[in-house]
C-alpha positions in Angstrom: -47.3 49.0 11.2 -49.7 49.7 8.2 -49.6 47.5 5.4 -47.9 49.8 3.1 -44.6 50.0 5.0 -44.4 46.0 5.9 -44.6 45.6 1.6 -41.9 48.3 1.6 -39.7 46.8 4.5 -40.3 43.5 2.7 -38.8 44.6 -1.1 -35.9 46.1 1.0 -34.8 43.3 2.3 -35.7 41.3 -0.9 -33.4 43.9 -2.6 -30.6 44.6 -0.4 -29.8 40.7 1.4 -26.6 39.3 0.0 -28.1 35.8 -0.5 -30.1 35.1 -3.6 -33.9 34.6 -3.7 -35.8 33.4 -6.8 -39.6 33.2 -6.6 -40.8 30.4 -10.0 -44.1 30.0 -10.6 -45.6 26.1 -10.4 -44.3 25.2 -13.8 -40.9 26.3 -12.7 -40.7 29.7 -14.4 -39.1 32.8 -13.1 -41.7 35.5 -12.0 -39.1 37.3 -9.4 -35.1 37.5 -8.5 -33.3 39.5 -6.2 -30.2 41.2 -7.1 -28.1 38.9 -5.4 -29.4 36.3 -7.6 -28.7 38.2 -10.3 -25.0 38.9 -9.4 -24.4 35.1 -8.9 -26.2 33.9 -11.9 -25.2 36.2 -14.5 -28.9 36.8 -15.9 -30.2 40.6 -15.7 -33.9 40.3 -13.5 -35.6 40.9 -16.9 -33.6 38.3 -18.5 -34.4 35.8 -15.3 -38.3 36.1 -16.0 -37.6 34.1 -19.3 -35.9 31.3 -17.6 -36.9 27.8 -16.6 -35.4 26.5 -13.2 -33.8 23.8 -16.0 -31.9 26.5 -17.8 -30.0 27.1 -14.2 -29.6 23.6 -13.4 -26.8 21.4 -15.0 -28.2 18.8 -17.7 -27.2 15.8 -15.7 -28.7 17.1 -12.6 -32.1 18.3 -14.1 -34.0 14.8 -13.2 -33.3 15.0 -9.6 -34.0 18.5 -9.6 -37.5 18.3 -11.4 -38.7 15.0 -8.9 -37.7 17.7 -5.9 -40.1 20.6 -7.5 -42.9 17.6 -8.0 -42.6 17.2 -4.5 -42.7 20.4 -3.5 -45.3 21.4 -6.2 -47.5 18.8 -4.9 -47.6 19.3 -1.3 -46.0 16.0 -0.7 -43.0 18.2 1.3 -43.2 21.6 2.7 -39.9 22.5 1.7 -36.5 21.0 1.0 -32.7 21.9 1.6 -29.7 20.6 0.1 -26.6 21.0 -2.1 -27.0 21.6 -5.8 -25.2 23.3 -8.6 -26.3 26.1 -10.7 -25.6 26.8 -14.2 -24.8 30.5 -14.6 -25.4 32.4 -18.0 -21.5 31.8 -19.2 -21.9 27.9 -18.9 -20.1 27.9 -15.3 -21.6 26.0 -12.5 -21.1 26.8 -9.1 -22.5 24.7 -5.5 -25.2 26.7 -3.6 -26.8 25.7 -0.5 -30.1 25.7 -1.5 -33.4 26.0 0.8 -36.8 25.8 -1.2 -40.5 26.4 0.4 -44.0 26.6 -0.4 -45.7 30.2 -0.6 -49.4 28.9 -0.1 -52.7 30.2 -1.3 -55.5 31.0 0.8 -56.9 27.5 -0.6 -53.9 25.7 0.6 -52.9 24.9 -3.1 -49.0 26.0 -3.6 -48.7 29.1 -5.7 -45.2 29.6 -5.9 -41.8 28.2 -4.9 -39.3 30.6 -2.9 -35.5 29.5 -3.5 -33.0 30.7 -1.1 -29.2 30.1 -1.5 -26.0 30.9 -0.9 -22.8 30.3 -3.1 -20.7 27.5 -1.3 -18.2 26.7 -4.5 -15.4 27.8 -2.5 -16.1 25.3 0.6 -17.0 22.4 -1.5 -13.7 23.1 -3.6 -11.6 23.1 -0.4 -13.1 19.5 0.6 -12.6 18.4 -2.6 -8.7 19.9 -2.0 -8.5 18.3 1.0 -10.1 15.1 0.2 -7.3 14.9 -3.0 -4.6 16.3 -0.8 -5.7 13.5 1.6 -5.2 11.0 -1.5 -2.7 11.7 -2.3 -0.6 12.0 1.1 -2.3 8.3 1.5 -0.8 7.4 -1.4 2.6 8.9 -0.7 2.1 6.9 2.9 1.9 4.0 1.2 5.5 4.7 -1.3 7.4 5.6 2.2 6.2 2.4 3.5 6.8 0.3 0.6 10.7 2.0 0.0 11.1 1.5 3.9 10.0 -2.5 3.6 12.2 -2.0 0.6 15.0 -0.5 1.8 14.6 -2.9 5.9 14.7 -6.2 3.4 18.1 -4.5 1.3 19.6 -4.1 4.6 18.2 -7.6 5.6 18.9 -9.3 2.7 21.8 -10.3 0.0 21.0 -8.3 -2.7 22.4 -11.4 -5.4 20.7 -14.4 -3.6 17.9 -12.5 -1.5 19.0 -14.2 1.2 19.8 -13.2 5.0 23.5 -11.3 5.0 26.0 -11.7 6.9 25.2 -8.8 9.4 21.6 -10.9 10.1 23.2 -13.8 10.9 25.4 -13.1 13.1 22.4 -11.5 15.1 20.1 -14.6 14.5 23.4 -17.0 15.8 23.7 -14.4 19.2 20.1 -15.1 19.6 20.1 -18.6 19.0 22.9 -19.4 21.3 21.2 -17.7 24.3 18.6 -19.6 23.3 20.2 -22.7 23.5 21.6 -22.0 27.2 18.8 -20.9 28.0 16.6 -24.5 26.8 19.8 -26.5 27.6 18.9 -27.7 23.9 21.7 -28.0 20.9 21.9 -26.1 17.9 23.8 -26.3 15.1 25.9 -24.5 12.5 27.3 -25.4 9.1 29.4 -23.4 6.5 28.9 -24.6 2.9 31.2 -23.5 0.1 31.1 -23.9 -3.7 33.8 -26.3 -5.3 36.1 -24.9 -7.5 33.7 -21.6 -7.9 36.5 -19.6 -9.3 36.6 -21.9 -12.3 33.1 -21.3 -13.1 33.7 -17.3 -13.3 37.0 -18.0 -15.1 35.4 -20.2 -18.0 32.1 -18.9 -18.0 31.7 -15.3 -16.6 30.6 -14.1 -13.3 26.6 -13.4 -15.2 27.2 -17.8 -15.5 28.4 -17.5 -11.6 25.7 -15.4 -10.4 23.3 -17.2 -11.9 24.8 -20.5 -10.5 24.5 -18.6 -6.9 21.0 -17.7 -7.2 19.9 -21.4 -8.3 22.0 -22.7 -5.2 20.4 -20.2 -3.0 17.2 -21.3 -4.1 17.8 -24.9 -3.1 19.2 -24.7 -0.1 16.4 -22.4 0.9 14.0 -25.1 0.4 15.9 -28.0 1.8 15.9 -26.6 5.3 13.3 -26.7 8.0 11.2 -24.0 8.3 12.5 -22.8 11.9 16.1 -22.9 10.5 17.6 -20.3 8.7 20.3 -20.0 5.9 22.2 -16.5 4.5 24.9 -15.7 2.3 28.2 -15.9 4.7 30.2 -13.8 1.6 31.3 -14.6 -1.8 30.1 -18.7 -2.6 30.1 -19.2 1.0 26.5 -20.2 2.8 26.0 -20.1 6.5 23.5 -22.5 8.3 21.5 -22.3 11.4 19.8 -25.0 13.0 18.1 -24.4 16.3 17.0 -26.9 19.1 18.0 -29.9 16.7 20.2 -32.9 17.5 23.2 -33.5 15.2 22.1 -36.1 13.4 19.3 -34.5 12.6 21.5 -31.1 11.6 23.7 -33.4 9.3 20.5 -35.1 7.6 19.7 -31.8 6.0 22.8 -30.3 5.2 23.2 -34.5 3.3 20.0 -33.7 1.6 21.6 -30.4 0.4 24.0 -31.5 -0.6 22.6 -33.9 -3.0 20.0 -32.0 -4.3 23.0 -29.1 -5.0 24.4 -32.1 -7.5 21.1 -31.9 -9.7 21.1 -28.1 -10.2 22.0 -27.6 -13.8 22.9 -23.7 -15.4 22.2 -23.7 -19.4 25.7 -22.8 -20.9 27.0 -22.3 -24.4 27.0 -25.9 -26.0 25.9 -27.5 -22.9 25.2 -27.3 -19.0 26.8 -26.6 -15.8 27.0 -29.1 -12.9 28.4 -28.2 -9.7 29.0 -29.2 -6.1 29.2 -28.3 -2.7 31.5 -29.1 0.3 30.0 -28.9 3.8 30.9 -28.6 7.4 29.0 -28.9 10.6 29.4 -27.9 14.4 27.1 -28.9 17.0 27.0 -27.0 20.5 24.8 -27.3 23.7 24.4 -23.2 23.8 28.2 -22.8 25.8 30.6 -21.8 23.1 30.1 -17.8 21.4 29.4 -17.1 17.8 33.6 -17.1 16.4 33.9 -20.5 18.1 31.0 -22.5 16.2 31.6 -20.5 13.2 35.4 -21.3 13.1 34.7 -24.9 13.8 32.2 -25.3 10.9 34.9 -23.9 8.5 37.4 -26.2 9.9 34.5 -28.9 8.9 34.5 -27.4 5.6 37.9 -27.3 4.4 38.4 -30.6 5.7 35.9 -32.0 3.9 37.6 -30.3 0.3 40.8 -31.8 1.7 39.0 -35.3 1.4 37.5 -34.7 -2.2 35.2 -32.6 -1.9 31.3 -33.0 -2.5 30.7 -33.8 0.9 29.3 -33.2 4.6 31.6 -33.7 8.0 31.2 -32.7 11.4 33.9 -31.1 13.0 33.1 -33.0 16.4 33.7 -36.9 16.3 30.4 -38.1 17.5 27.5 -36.5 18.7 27.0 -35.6 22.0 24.1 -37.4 23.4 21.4 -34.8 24.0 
């Protein structure tokens, strides 16, 4: 093919290739563009031939930019590809996947810098889409969890006292008797109630008796053995559960309660607020059901209000040897 018609071919496809082409001379001037370029850029080809590769390139990226074209300029690398931005003429940047090479002399010194790219805004602004939508679905991950920890400790928990409900305990007592046939080891259960409670919302206001409840709650939470457990039965009643224990052990904690109840004081008008506690106790070996032991701890209970009040009994007489 003679020379003639390879030049022509060449300007052709210079001319008619959708991706852009700019030719800069080794100072980083425009000498050539394509149309392409043009159409992506903004700049007319006669306008191009007055711009620096810096007029294209964003002000904060212009150092990396200009330690790539020493590089190149120098021989040090024969060519380069990555992801940039370009600065259009109306101020807009846009991401290009850019590959630059060498055109070299017949010395071997670099003469010019070929640029070849292609617009990739719209791909880089879907990752970025995805990496926010990806955020924020994280995010939202996170809120669902958090509301359904939220919502499994509401249905867990007494909203007042934030201790176990009712509904918990009776599962944790079906459990723990099973348990205790299983082990052929006691367990115990005791019911305490609040002494004349109904006086303290009467004279003082239930915000005075809730905040009593929540101060007793706190107590008997820390009185008790870390593999025991404690809930709100309903209203100033407590319910306790104490696994694989012996009586007398069961009936040292619920004293010590009940002791440490008689300290709490609840800042009032002109004063504070003392109360006490009445508690009963029923020991099993793991053969009676979950009405049974309960029943017989309130027996306990009422009992012990019968005899005064302020105090702990056992609704067996004894306790079983173990």
């Amino acid at each position: 093919m003679q020379h003639w018609m390879i030049e022509d071919l060449y300007a052709k496809i210079f001319d008619s290739t959708v991706v852009a082409i700019g030719i800069t001379d080794q100072q980083g001037k425009y000498v050539m563009v394509n149309p392409a370029w043009c159409r992506m850029m903004g700049y007319s080809a006669t306008e191009a031939e007055s711009l620096h590769v810096n007029d294209v390139t964003p002000p904060e990226d212009r150092g990396s930019s200009s330690t790539n074209f020493a590089r190149l300029i120098s021989g040090e690398i024969p060519g380069i590809r990555l992801s940039r931005r370009y600065l259009r003429k109306d101020g807009s940047c846009f991401w290009a996947d850019l590959h630059v090479s060498r055109v070299i002399h017949d010395d071997g010194a670099t003469v010019e810098l070929v640029g070849i790219f292609v617009n990739i805004d719209p791909q880089i602004k879907a990752e970025s889409d995805l990496q926010e939508m990806n955020k924020k679905l994280t995010g939202t991950n996170q809120e669902l969890q958090r509301a359904m920890e939220e919502l499994e400790k509401l249905a867990r928990h007494d909203s007042l006292t934030q201790l176990y409900n009712r509904r918990v305990l009776n599962e944790i007592l079906e459990h723990e008797i099973q348990r205790s046939i299983r082990s052929k080891r006691g367990m115990a259960v005791a019911l305490a109630d609040v002494d004349d409670f109904k006086k303290v919302n009467d004279n003082y206001g239930h915000d005075v008796g809730d905040l009593a409840l929540i101060e007793l709650a706190k107590v008997l939470s820390h009185e008790i053995r870390t593999t025991d457990f404690v809930g709100r039965w309903g209203g100033e009643e407590f319910l306790f559960i104490f696994p694989e224990t012996t009586c007398e052990g069961a009936m040292i904690v619920i004293e010590r309660v009940r002791e440490q109840v008689e300290n709490i004081r609840i800042p009032i008008p002109g004063g504070e607020l003392a109360f006490t506690v009445s508690i009963g106790l029923s020991y099993h070996m793991g053969n009676d059901n979950v009405y049974t032991i309960v029943n017989e701890a309130d027996q306990a209970m009422y009992k012990a209000k019968q005899a005064g009040k302020n105090r702990c009994l056992q609704y067996q007489t004894g306790c079983p040897k173990t």
